[in-house]
N, C-alpha and C positions, 0 to 999 in steps of 0.2 A: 593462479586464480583460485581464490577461497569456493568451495561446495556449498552453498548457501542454501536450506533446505525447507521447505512449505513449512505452512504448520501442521502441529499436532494434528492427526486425522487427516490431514488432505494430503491428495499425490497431486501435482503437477497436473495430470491429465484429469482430474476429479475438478478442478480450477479453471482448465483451460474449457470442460463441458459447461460448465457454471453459469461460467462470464462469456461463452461465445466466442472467446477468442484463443486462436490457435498460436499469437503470438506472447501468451503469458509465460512470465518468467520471475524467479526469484532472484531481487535486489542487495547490492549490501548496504546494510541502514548505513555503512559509517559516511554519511552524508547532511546538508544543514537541511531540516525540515521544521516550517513555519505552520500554523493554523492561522489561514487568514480572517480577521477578527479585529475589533476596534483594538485589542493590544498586540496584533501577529504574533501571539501567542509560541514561543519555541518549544518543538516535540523532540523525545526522544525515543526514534523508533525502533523496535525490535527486529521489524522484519518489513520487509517491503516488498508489496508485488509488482512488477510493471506488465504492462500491456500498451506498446507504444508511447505515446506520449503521457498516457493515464496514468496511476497507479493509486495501489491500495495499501497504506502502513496501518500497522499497529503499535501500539504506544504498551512499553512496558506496565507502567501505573495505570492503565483501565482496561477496561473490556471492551472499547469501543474503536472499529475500524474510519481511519481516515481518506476519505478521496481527493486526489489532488492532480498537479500536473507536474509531470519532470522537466523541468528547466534547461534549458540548454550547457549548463554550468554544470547538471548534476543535483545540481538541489531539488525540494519541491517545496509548490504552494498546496493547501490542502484546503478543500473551502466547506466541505459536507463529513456529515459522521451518519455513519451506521452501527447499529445494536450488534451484528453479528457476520460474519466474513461470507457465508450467504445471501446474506439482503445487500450488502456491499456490491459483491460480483453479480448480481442482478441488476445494479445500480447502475451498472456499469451502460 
C-alpha cells in the first residue's frame, strides 16, 4: 500500500481538528474524478482527502479545493469549490 501524504503544512491530525472528523484520511488520486457541471468537467487530482463518503481533492493546475462524493466504484463527483483547504474542511 502507497504512503500517501497531506499537504504541504498539514499533518493528518491538523485536518482531522479542522474538519471535525476523526475519520480523515489521505486518498490516492489514481482514481476517475469528474466536476459536476453542465460539461462534467474531468479533474486531475493531486491529492485527495476522504472523510467517509465525503471528500476533499486538489487539482494540480489551480489553487482551488474540490468537494465531492466517493462513489462506490472508487471514483468521485465533486459539485462545490473552495479558495483554500481550510474554508474547504470547514465546509465540510
Amino acid at each position: 500500500m502507497e504512503d500517501h501524504q497531506p499537504p504541504d503544512g498539514w499533518t493528518l491530525q491538523q485536518i482531522r481538528d479542522v474538519s471535525g472528523d476523526a475519520r480523515a484520511e489521505v486518498l490516492s488520486p489514481d482514481r476517475a474524478v469528474v466536476y459536476y457541471d453542465a460539461d462534467d468537467e474531468a479533474l486531475h487530482p493531486t491529492l485527495i482527502l476522504g472523510f467517509g463518503v465525503l471528500c476533499i481533492v486538489k487539482v494540480s493546475d489551480d489553487d482551488y479545493w474540490y468537494m465531492g462524493s466517493l462513489n462506490d466504484d472508487g471514483s468521485v463527483i465533486c459539485w462545490s469549490i473552495y479558495g483554500d483547504l481550510h474554508e474547504a474542511l470547514r465546509g465540510l
